[in-house]
C-alpha positions as CSV (number, residue, x, y, z in Angstrom):
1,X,-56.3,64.5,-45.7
2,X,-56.5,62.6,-42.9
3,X,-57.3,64.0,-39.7
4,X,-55.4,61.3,-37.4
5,X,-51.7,62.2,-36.9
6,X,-48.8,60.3,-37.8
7,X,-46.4,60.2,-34.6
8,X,-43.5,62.0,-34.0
9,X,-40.7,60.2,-35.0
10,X,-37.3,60.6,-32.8
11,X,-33.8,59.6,-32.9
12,X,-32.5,58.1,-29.3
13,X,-29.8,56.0,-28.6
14,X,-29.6,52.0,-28.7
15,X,-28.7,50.3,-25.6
16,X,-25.5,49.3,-25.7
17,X,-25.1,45.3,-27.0
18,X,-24.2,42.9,-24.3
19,X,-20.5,42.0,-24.5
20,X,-20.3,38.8,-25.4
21,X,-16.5,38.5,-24.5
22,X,-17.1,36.0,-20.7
23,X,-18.9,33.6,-23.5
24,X,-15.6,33.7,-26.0
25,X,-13.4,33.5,-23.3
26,X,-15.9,30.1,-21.6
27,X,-15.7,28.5,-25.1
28,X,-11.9,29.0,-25.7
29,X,-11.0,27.5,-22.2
30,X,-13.8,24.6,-22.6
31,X,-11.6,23.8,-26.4
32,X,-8.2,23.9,-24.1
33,X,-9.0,21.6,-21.7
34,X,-10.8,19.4,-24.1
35,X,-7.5,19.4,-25.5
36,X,-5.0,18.7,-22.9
37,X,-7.8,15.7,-21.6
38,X,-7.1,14.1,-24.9
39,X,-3.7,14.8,-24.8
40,X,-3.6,13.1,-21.5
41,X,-5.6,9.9,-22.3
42,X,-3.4,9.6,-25.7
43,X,0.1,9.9,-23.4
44,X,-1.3,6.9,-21.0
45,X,-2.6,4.8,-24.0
46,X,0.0,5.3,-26.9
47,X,2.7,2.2,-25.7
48,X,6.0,3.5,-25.4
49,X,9.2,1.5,-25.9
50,X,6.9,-1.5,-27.3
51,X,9.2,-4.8,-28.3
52,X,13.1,-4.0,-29.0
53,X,13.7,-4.3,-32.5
54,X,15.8,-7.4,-34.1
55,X,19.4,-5.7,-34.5
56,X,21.4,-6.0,-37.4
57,X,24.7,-8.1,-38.4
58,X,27.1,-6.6,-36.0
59,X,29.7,-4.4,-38.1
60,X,31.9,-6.2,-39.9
61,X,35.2,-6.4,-38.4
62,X,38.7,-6.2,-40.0
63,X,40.0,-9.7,-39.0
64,X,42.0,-11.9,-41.3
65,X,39.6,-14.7,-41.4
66,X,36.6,-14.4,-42.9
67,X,33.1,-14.9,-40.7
68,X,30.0,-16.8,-42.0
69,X,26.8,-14.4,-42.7
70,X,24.0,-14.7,-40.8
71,X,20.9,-15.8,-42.3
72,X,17.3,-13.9,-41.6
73,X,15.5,-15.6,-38.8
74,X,12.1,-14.7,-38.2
75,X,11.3,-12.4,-35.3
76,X,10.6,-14.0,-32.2
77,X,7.5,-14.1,-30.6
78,X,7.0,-11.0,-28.5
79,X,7.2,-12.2,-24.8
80,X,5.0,-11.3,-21.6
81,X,6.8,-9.0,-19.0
82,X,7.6,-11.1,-15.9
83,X,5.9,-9.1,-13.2
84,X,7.9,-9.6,-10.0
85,X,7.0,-8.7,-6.2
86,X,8.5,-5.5,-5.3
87,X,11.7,-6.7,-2.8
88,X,10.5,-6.6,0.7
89,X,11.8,-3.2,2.6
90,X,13.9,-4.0,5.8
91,X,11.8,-2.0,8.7
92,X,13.6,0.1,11.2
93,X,13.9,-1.0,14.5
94,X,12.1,2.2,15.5
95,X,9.1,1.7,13.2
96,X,8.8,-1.9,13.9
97,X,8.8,-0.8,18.1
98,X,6.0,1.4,17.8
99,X,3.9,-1.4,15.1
100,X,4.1,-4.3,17.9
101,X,3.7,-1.6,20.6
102,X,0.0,-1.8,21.4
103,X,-0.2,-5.3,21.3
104,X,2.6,-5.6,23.9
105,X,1.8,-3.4,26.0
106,X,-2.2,-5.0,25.8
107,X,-0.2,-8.2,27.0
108,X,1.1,-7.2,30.2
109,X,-2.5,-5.7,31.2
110,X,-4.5,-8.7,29.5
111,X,-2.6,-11.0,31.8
112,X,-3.2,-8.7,35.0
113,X,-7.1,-9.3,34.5
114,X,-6.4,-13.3,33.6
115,X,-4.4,-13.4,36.7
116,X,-7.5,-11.5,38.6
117,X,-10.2,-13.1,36.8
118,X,-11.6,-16.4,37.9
119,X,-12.3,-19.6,35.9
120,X,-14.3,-19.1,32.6
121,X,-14.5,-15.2,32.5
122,X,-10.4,-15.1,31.4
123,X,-11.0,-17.5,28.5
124,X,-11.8,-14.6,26.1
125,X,-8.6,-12.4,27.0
126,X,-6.4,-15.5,26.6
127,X,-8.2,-16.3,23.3
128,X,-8.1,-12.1,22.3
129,X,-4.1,-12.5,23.6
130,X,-3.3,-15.5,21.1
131,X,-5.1,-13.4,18.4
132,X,-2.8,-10.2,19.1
133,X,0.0,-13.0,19.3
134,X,-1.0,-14.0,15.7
135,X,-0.4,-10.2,14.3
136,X,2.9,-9.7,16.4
137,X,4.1,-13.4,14.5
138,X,2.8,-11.8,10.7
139,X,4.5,-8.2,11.8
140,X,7.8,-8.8,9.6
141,X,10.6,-7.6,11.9
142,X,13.9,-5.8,10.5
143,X,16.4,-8.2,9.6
144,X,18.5,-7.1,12.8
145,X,16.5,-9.3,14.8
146,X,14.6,-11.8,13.0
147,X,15.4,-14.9,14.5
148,X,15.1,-13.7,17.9
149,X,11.9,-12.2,17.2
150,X,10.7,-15.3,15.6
151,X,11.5,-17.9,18.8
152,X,10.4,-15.4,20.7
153,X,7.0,-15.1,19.5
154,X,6.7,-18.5,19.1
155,X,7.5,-18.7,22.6
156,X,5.2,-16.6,23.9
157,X,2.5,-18.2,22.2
158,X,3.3,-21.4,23.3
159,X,2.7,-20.2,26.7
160,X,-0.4,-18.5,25.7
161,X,-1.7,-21.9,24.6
162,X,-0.3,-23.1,27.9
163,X,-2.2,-20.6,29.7
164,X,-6.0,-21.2,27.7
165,X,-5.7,-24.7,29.0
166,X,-4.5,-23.8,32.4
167,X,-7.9,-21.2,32.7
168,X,-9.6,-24.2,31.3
169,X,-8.8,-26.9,34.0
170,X,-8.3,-24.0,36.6
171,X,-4.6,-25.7,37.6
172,X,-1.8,-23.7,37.8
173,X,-3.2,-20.4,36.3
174,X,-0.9,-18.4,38.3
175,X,2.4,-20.2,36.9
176,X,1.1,-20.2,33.7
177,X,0.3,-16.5,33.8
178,X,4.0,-15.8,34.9
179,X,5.7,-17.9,32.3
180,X,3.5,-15.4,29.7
181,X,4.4,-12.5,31.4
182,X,8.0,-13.6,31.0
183,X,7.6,-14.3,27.3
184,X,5.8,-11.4,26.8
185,X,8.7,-9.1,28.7
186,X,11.0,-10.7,26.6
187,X,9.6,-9.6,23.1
188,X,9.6,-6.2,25.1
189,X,13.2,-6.4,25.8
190,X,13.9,-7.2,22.2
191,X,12.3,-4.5,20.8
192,X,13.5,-1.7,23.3
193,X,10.3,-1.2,25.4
């Protein structure tokens, strides 16, 4: 016989397998939402409604007289959907106040440095006051007060104009300067500031 020896053979317990239930439980939610993704994209993309369909002959009615049938007519061309503008909302007076706020209130102390400023150095706070001017006249205004709001910005701006050409020519800056604080006062007025 042979003199090496065979080893000793022994019985010991396996590891235990990994449990493979996270991985099931990854793939089954990875297939749901898979799923519900194509669901969604097939709800946005599947047209709902489409063209109305051509109606039959109205029922036939029990008068006396007999009607004419209608003959098939072909279906009419499907028609584009007229896209309109959504209808303009009519801003509170509250919400429009505190919109044309800042640029009213920048008025009264633009015009204190024009009226303190000398010659050429106010020309660019007139020019940034007919610029705020500009945004007060696109600001749509509720309904309420429309038309004042409209003179009276167009008021004030003619005075701003007024007043660029007064700080121009370095006449009557000071008149000028109090006919836009009036202006300007007045829009406050209107507005409730």
């Amino acid at each position: 016989m042979s003199d090496q020896q065979q080893p000793e053979l022994r019985w010991a317990p396996l590891p235990p397998k990994p449990s493979r239930a996270g991985r099931v439980w990854l793939i089954v939610g990875l297939s749901v939402a898979a799923l519900v993704i194509v669901g969604v994209v097939l709800f946005f993309l599947i047209p709902r409604g489409g063209t109305p369909r051509p109606t039959g002959s109205p029922a036939p009615s029990t008068s006396a007289t007999p009607t004419p049938t209608s003959t098939s007519t072909p279906d009419p061309e499907p028609s584009l959907p007229v896209v309109t503008s959504p209808p303009t909302v009519d801003p509170d007076l509250a919400g429009f106040r505190s919109r044309v706020q800042v640029w009213l209130d920048d008025a009264g102390q633009s015009l204190d440095l024009v009226s303190s400023a000398s010659g050429q150095d106010a020309l660019p706070v007139v020019d940034t006051m007919i610029e705020d001017a500009q945004r007060l006249s696109e600001s749509q205004p509720p309904s309420s007060i429309y038309q004042q709001w409209v003179d009276g910005v167009s008021a004030y701006s003619q005075k701003l104009t007024a007043l660029r050409s007064a700080v121009s020519s370095g006449t009557g800056v000071s008149a000028a300067v109090d006919a836009a604080r009036t202006a300007s006062q007045e829009l406050r007025t209107l507005v409730g500031l």
